[in-house]
GUSEVEX-887768 format. One record per atom (N, C-alpha, C): residue in three letters; x, y, z. Coordinates in steps of 0.2 Angstrom, whole numbers, padded with zeros to 4 digits, always signed. Layout:
BEGIN
ALAXYZ ...
This chain:
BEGIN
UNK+0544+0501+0489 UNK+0539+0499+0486 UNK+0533+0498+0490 UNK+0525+0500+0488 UNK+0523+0500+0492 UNK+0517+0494+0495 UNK+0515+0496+0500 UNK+0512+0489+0502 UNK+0507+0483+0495 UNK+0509+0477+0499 UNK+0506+0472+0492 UNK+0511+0472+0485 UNK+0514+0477+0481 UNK+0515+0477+0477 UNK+0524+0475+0477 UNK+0526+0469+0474 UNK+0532+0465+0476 UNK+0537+0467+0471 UNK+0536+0467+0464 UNK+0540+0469+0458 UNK+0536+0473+0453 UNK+0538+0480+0449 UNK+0534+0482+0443 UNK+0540+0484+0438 UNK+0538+0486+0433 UNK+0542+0491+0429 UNK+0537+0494+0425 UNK+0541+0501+0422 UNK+0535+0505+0417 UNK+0536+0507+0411 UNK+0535+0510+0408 UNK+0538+0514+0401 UNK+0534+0519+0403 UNK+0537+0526+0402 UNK+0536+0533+0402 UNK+0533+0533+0412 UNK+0527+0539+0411 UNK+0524+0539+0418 UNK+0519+0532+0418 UNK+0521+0530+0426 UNK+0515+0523+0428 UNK+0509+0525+0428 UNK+0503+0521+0426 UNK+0498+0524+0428 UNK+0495+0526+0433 UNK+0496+0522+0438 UNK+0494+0520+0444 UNK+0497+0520+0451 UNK+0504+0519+0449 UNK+0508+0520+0455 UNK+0516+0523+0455 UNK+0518+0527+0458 UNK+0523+0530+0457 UNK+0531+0527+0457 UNK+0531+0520+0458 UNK+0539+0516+0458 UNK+0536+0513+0454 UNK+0544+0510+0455 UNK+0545+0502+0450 UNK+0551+0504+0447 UNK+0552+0499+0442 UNK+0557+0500+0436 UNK+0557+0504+0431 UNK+0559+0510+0429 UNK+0558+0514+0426 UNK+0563+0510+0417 UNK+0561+0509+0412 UNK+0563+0508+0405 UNK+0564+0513+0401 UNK+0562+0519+0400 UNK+0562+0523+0396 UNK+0555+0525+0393 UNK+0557+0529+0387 UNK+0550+0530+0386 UNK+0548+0525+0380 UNK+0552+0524+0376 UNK+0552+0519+0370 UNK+0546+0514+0370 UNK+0543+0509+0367 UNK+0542+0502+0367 UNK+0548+0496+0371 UNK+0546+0492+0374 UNK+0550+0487+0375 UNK+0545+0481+0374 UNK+0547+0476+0371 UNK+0547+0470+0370 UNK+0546+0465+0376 UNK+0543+0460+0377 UNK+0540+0455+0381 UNK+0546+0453+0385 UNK+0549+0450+0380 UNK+0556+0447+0384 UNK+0560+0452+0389 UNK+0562+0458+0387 UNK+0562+0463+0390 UNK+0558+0467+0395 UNK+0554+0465+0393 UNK+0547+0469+0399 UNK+0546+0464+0405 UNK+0547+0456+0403 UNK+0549+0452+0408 UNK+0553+0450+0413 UNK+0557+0455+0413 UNK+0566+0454+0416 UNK+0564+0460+0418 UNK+0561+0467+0416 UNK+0564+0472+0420 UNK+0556+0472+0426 UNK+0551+0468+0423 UNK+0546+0467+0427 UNK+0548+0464+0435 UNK+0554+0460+0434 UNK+0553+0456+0439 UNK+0550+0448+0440 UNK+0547+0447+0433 UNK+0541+0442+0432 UNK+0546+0434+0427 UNK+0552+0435+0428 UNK+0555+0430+0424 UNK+0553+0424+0428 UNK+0551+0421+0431 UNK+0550+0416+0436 UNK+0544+0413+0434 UNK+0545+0404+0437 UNK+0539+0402+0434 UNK+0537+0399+0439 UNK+0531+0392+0439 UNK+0527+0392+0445 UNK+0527+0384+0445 UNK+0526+0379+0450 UNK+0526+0374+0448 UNK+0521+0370+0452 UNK+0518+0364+0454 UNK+0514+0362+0458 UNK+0517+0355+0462 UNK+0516+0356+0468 UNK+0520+0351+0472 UNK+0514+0347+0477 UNK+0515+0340+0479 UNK+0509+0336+0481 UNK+0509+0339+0488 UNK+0504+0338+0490 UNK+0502+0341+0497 UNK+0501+0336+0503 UNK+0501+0335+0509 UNK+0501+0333+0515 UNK+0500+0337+0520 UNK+0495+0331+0523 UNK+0493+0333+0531 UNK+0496+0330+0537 UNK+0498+0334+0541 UNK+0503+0330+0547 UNK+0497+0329+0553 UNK+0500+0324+0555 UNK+0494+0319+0558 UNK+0500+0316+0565 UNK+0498+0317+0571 UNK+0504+0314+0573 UNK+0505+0306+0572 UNK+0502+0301+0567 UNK+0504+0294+0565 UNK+0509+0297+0561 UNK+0510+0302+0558 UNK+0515+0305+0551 UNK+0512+0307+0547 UNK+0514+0309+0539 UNK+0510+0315+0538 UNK+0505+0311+0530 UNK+0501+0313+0531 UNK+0494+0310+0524 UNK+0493+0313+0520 UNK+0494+0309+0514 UNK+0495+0312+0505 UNK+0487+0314+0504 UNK+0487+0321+0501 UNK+0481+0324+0498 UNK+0481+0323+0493 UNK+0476+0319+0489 UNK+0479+0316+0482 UNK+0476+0321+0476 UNK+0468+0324+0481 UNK+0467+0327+0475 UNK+0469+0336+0474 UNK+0473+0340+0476 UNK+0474+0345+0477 UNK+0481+0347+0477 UNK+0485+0352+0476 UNK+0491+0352+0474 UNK+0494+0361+0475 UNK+0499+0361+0479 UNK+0502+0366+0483 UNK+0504+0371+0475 UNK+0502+0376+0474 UNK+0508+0381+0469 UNK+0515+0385+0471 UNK+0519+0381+0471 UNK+0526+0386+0471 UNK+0528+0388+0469 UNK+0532+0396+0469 UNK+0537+0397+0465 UNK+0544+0396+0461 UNK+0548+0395+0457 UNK+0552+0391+0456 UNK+0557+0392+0459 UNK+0557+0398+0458 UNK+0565+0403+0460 UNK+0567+0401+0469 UNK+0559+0402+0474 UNK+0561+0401+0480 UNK+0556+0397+0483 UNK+0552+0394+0481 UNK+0547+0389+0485 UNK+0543+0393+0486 UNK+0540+0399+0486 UNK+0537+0404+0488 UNK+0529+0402+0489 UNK+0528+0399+0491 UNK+0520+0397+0493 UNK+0514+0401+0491 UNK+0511+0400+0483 UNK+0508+0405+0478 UNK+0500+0405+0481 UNK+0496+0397+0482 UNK+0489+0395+0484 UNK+0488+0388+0484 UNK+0482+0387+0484 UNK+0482+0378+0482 UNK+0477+0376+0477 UNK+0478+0372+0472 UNK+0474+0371+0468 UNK+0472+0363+0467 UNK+0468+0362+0462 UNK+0465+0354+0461 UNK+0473+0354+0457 UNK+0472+0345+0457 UNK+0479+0341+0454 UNK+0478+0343+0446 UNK+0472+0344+0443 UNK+0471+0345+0435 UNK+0472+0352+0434 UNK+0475+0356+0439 UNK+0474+0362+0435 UNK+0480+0363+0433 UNK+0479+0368+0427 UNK+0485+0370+0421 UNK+0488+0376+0424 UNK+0494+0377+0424 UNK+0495+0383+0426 UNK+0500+0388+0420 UNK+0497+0393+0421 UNK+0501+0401+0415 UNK+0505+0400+0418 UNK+0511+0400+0415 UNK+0519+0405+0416 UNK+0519+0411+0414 UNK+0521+0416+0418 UNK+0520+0422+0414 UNK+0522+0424+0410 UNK+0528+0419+0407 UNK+0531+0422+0399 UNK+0525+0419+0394 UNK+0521+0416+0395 UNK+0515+0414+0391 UNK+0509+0419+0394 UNK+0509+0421+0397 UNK+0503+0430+0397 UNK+0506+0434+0394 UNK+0512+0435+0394 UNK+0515+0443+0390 UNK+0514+0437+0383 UNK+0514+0432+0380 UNK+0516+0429+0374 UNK+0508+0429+0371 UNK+0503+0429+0376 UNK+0496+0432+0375 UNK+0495+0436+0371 UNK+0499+0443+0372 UNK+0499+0450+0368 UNK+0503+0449+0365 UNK+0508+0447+0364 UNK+0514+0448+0358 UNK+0513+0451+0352 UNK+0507+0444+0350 UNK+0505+0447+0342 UNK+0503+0455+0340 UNK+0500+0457+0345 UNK+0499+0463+0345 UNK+0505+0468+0345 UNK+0508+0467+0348 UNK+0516+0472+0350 UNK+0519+0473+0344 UNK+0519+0465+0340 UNK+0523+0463+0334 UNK+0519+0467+0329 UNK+0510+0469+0328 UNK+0510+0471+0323 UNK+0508+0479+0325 UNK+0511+0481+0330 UNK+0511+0489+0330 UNK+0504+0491+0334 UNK+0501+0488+0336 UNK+0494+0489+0338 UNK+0492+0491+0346 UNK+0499+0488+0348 UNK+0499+0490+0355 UNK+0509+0490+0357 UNK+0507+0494+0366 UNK+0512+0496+0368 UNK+0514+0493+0374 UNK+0519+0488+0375 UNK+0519+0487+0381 UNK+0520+0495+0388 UNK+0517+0494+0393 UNK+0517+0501+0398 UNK+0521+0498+0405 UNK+0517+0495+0406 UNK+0517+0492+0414 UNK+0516+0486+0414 UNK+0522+0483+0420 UNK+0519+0475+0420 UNK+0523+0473+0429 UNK+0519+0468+0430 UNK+0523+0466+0439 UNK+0518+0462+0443 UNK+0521+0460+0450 UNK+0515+0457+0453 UNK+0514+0460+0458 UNK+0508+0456+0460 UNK+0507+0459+0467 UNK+0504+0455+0474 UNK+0505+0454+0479 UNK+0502+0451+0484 UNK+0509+0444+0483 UNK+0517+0448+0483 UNK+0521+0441+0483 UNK+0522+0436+0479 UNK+0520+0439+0472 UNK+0518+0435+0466 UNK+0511+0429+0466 UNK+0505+0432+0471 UNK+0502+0428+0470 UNK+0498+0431+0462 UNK+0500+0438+0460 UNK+0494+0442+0457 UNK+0499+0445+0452 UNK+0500+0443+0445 UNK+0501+0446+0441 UNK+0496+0450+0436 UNK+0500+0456+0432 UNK+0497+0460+0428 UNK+0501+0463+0424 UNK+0498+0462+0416 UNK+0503+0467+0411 UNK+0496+0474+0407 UNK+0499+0478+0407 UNK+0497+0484+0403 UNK+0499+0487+0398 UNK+0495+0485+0394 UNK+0496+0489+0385 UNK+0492+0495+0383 UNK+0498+0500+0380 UNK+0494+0506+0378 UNK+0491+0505+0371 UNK+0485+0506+0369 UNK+0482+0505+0362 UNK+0480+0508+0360 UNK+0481+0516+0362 UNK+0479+0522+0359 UNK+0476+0529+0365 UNK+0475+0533+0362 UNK+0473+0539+0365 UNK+0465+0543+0360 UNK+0464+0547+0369 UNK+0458+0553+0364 UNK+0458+0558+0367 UNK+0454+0564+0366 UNK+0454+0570+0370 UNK+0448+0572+0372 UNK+0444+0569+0379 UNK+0438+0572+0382 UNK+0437+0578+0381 UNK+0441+0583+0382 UNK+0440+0588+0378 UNK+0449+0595+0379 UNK+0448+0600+0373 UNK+0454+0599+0373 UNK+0459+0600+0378 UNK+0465+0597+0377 UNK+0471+0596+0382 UNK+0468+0591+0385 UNK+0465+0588+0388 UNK+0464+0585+0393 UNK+0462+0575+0389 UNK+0469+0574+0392 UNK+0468+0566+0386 UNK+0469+0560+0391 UNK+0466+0557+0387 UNK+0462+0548+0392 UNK+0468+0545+0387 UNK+0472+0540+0392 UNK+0474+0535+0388 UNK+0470+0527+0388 UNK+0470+0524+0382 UNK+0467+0518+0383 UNK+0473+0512+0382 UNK+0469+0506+0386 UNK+0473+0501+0389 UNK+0470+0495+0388 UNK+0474+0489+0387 UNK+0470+0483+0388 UNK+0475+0479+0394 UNK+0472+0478+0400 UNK+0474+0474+0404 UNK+0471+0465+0404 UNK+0479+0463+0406 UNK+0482+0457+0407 UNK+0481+0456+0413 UNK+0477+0452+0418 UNK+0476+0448+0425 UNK+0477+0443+0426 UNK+0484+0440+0429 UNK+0482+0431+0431 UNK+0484+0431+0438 UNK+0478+0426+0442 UNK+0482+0421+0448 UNK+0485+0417+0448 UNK+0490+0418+0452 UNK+0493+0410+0452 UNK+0491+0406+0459 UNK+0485+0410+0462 UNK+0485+0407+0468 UNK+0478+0402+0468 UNK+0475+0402+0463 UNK+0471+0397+0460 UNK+0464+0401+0462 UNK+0463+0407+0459 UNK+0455+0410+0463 UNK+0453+0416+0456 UNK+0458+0412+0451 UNK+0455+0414+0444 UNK+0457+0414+0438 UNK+0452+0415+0435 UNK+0457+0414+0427 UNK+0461+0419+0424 UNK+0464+0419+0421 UNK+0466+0425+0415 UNK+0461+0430+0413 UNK+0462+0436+0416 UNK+0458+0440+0413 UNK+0460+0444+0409 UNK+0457+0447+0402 UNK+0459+0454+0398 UNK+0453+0459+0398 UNK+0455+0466+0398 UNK+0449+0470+0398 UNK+0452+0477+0398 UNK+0446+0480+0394 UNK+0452+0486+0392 UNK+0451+0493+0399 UNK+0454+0497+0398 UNK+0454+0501+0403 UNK+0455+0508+0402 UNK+0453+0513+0405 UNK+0457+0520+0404 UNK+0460+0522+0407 UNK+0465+0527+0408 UNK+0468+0531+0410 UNK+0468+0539+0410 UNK+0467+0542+0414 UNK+0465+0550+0413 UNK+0474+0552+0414 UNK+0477+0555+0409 UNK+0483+0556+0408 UNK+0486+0562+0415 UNK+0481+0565+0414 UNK+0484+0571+0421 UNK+0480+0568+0428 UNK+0479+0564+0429 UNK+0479+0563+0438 UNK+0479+0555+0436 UNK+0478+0551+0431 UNK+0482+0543+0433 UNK+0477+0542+0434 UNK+0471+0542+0433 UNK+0465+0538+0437 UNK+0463+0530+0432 UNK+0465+0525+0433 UNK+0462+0520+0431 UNK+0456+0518+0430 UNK+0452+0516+0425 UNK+0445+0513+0429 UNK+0445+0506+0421 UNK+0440+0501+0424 UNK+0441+0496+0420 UNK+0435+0496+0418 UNK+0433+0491+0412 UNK+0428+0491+0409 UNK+0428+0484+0407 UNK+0423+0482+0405 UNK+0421+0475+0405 UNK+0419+0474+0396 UNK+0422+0469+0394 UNK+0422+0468+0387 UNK+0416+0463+0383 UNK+0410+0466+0387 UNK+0404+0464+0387 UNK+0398+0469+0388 UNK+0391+0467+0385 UNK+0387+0472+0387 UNK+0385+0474+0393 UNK+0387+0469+0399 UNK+0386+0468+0405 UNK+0391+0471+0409 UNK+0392+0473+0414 UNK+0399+0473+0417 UNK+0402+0469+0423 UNK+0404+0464+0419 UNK+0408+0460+0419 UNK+0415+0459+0422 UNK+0418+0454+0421 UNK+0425+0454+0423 UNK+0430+0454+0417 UNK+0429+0454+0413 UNK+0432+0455+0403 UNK+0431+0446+0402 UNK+0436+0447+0397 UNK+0435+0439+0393 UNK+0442+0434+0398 UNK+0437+0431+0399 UNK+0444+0426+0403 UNK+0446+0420+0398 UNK+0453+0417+0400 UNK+0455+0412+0397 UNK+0456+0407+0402 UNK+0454+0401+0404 UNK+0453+0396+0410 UNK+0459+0393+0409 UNK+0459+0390+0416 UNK+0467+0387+0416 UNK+0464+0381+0415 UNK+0465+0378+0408 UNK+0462+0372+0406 UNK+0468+0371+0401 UNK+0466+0363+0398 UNK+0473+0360+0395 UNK+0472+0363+0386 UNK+0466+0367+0387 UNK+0466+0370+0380 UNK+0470+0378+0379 UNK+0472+0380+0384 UNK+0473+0387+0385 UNK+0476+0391+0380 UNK+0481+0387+0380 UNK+0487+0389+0374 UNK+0483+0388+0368 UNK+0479+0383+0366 UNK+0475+0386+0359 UNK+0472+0392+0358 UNK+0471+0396+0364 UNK+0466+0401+0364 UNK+0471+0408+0363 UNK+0477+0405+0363 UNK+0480+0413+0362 UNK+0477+0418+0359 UNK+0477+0414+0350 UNK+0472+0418+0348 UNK+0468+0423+0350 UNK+0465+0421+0354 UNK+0459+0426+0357 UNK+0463+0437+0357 UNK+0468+0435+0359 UNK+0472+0443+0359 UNK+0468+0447+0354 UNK+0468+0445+0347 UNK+0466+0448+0344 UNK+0459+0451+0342 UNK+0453+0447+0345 UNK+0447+0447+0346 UNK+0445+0451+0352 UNK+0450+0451+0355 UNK+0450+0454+0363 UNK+0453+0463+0362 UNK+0456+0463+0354 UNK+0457+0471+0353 UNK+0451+0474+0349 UNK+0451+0469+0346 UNK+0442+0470+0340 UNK+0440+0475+0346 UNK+0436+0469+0352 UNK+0431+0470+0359 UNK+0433+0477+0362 UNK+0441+0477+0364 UNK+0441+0483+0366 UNK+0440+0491+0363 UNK+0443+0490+0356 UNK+0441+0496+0354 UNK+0435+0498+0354 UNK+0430+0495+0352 UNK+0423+0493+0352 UNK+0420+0497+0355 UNK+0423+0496+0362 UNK+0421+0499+0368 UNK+0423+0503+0370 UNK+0432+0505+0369 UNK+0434+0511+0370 UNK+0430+0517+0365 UNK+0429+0516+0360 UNK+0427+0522+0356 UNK+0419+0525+0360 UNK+0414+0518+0362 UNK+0410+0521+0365 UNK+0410+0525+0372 UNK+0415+0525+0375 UNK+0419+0527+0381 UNK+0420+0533+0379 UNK+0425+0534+0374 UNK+0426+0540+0372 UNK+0419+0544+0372 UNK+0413+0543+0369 UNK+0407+0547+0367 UNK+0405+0548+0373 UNK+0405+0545+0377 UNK+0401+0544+0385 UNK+0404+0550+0389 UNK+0412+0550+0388 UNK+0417+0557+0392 UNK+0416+0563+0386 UNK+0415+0562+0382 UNK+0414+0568+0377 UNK+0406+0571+0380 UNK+0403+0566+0379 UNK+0396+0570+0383 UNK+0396+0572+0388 UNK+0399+0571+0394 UNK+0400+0571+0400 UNK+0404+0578+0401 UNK+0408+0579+0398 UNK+0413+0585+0397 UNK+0405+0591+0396 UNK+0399+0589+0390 UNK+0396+0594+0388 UNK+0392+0597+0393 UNK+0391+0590+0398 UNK+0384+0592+0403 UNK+0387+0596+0407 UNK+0383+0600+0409 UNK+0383+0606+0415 UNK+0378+0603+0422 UNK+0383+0603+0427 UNK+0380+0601+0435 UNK+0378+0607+0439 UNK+0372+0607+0440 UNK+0371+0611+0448 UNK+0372+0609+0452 UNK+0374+0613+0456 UNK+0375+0610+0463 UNK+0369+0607+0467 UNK+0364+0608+0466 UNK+0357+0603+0467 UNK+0358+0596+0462 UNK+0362+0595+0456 UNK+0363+0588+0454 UNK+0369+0586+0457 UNK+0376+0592+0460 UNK+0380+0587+0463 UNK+0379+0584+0469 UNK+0374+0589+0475 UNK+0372+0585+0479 UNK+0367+0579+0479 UNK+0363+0578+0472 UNK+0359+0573+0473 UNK+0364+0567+0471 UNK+0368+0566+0466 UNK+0374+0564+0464 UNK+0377+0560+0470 UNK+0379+0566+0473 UNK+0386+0563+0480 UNK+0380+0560+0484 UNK+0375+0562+0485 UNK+0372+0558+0491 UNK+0372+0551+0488 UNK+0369+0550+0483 UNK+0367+0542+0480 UNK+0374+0540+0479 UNK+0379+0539+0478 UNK+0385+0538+0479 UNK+0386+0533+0486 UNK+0387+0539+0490 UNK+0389+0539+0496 UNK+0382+0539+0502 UNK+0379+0535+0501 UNK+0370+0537+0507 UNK+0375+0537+0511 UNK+0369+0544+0516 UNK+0370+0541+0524 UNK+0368+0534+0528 UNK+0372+0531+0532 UNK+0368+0523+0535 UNK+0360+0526+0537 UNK+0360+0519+0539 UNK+0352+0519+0542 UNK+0351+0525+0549 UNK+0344+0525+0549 UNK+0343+0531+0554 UNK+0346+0526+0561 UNK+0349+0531+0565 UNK+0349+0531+0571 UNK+0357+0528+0571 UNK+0360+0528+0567 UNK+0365+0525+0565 UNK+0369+0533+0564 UNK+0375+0533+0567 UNK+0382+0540+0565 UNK+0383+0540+0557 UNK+0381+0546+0554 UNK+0383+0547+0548 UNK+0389+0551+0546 UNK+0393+0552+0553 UNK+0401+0556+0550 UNK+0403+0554+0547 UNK+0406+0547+0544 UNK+0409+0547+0540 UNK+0407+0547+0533 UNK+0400+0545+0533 UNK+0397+0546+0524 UNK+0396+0553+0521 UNK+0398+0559+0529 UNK+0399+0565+0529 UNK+0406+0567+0526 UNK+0409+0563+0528 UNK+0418+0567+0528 UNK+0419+0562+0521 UNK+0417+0555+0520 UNK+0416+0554+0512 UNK+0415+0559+0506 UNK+0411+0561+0508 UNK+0405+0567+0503 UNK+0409+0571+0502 UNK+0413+0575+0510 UNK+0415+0580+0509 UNK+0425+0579+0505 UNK+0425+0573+0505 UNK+0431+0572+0501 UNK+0431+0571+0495 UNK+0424+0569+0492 UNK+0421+0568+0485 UNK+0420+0575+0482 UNK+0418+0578+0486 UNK+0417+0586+0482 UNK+0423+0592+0483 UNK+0425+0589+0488 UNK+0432+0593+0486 UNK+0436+0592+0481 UNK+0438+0585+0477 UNK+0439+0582+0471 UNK+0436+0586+0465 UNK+0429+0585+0467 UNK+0425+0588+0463 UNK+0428+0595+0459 UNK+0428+0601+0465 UNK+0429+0608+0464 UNK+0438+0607+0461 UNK+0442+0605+0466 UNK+0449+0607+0463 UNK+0453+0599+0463 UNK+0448+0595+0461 UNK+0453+0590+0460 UNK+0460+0590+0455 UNK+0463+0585+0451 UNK+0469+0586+0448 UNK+0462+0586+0442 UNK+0465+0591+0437 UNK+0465+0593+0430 UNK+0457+0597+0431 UNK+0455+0598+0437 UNK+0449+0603+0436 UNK+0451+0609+0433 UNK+0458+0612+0432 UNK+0461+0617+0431 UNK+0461+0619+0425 UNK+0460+0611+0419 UNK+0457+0613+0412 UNK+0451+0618+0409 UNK+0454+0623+0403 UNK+0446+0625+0403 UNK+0442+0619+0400 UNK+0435+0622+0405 UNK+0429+0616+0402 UNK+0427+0611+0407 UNK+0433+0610+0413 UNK+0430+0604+0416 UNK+0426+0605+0422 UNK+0427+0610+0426 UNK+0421+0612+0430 UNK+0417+0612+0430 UNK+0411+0611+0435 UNK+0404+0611+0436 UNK+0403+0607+0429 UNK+0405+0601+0427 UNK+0402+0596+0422 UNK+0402+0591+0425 UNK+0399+0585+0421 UNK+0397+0579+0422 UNK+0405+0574+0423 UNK+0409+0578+0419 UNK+0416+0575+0418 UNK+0421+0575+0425 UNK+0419+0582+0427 UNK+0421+0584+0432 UNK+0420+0577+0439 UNK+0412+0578+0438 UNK+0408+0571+0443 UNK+0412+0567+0442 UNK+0413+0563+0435 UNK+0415+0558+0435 UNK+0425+0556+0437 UNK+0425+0562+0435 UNK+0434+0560+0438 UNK+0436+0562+0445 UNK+0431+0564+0449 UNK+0429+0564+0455 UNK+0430+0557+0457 UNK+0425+0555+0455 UNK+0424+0547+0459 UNK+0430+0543+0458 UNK+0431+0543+0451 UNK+0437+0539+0447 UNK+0445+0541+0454 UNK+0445+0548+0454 UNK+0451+0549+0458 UNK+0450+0546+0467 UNK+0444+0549+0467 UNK+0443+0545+0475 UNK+0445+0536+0476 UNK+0442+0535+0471 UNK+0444+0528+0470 UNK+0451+0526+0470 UNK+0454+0528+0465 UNK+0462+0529+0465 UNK+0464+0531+0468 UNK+0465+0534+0474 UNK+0470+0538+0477 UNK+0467+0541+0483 UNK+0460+0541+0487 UNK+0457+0544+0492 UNK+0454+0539+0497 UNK+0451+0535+0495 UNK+0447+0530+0498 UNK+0449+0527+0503 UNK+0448+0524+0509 UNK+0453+0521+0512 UNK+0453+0515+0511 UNK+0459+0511+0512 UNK+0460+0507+0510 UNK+0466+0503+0515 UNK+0464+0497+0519 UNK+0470+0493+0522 UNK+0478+0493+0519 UNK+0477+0490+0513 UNK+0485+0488+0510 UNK+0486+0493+0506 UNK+0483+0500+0506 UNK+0488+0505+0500 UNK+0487+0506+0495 UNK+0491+0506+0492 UNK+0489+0512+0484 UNK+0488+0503+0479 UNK+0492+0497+0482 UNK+0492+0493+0477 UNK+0483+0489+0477 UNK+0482+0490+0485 UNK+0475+0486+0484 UNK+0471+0492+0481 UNK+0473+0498+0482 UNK+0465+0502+0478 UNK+0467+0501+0470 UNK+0472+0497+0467 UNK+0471+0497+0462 UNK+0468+0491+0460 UNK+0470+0487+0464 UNK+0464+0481+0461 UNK+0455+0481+0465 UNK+0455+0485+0468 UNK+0448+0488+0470 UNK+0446+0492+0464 UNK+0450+0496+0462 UNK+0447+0498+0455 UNK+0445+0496+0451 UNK+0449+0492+0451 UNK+0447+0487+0444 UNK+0441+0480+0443 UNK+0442+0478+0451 UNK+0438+0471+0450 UNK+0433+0471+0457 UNK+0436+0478+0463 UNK+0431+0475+0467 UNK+0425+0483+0469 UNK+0426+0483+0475 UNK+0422+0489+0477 UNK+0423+0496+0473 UNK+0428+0498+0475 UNK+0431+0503+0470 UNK+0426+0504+0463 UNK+0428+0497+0460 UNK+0424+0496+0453 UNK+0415+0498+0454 UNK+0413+0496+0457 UNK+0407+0494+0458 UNK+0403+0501+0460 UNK+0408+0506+0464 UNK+0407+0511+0462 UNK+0408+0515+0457 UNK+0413+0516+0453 UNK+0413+0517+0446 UNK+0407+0519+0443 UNK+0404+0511+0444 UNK+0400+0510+0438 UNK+0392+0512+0442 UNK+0394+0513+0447 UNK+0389+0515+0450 UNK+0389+0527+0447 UNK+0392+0525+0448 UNK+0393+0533+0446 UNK+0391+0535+0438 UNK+0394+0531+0436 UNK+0392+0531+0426 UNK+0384+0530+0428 UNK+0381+0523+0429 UNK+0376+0523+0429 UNK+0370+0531+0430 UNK+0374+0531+0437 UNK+0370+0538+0439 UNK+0370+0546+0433 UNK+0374+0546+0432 UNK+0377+0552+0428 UNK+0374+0551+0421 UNK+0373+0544+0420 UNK+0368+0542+0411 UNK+0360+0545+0414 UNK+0359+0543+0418 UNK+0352+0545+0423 UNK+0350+0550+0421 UNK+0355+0554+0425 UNK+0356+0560+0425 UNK+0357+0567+0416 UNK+0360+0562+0413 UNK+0361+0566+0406 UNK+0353+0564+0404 UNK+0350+0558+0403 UNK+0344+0556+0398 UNK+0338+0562+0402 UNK+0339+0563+0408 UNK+0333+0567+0410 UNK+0334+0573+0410 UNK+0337+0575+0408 UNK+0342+0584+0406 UNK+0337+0587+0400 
């Protein structure tokens, strides 16, 4: 398994990562997807102390998160905070599973169980043909007390696994979160508003790779493209690496995975799952394929993304 990431399981191919526990290809059921996730365990708060050589001093307002199973030290939080079980985040989605609207895909944690995640499939489109995006609503919780519950939908490019995440907002945001608050569990609800949202979005996502698919790149837009991406640092400053950056972004570009489609060369689509794939899978990264996938989603990685959409809408309005 590889770096960061401690247990997962999947139905059909993963998006993101090549292990875990393989299910089949079917649907599987929460309770199910909880076990073979790895994710059965729950989490509990213990009072904290400081050792002092007098003996050790009660921290009254603060409170240690362990694991149940082995004590496993999750973070520390305030003594009022509510904590998710994870069979109450997959219970989040349920309703949806139960009425056919989604598909349980992927689920597991990461960073030691401090970071869980579940993935639901909730449909597909074709950017252009053979070449199909699946769409997702992802499930985020901490237990290490450094966030809420998050949901937000997401894509998948079917032929190279490129994740990217979207924010359930006009803004691009972190999706809709649910606070670990003593109301949390009233807000289950929310799942379903949270599909409303995503489709919402997905469909306009859909129109934005459909156009993208139509736009034709010159190599004078992909260089202005890759430069703004990736600037060179400041003068007088070594610029090989935002050179050998560039020069891995465009190699993506020419023969990345699925440029092989007719249609996808020299387009905007192309640009775009350039970046997507460098993010996934090229970029470097300390901790491995697990941290680039939450840099996809939530940190740098993202930021670029979105940094690249912006550019490429730029670039189509002025066409």
């Amino acid at each position: 398994m590889a770096a960061a990431v401690e247990t997962m399981m999947y139905v059909g191919e993963t998006p993101w990562h090549g292990e875990g526990t393989y299910v089949g290809d079917d649907n599987v059921y929460s309770k199910e997807a909880l076990v073979a996730s790895g994710l059965e365990w729950g989490v509990h708060k213990a009072e904290c102390y400081a050792q002092e050589d007098g003996g050790d001093i009660f921290i009254p307002d603060m409170r240690a998160v362990l694991r149940d199973t082995d004590n496993a030290y999750m973070g520390m939080v305030g003594k009022d905070f509510n904590l998710l079980q994870n069979s109450e985040a997959f219970e989040f989605m349920d309703s949806l599973v139960d009425e056919g609207k989604m598909k349980y895909h992927t689920a597991g944690s990461l960073r030691n169980g401090k970071r869980i995640f579940i993935l639901g499939k909730i449909g597909q489109y074709e950017a252009l043909p053979n070449d199909l995006v699946d769409k997702y609503i992802l499930l985020y919780n901490s237990h290490d007390g450094t966030g809420a519950l998050r949901c937000l939908p997401t894509t998948v490019r079917v032929v190279c696994a490129n994740t990217v995440a979207l924010a359930l907002s006009q803004g691009r945001g972190q999706g809709i979160s649910v606070r670990h608050t003593k109301n949390m569990r009233s807000r289950m609800d929310e799942a379903q508003q949270i599909f409303g949202l995503a489709q919402e979005q997905l469909s306009e996502v859909e129109d934005f790779h459909k156009a993208l698919a139509q736009t034709q790149m010159s190599n004078t837009q992909w260089d202005e493209f890759s430069n703004i991406l990736i600037p060179d640092p400041e003068e007088g400053k070594n610029n090989t690496r935002a050179k050998n950056n560039r020069e891995k972004l465009q190699n993506l570009y020419l023969m990345g995975r699925g440029s092989e489609i007719s249609g996808v060369r020299f387009t905007g689509w192309a640009a775009y799952n350039a970046v997507t794939e460098y993010v996934n899978y090229s970029r470097s990264s300390r901790g491995g394929q697990a941290n680039r996938f939450e840099s996809a989603l939530f940190g740098s990685g993202a930021t670029l993304i979105q940094k690249a959409e912006s550019t490429l809408t730029d670039m189509m309005l002025a066409a």
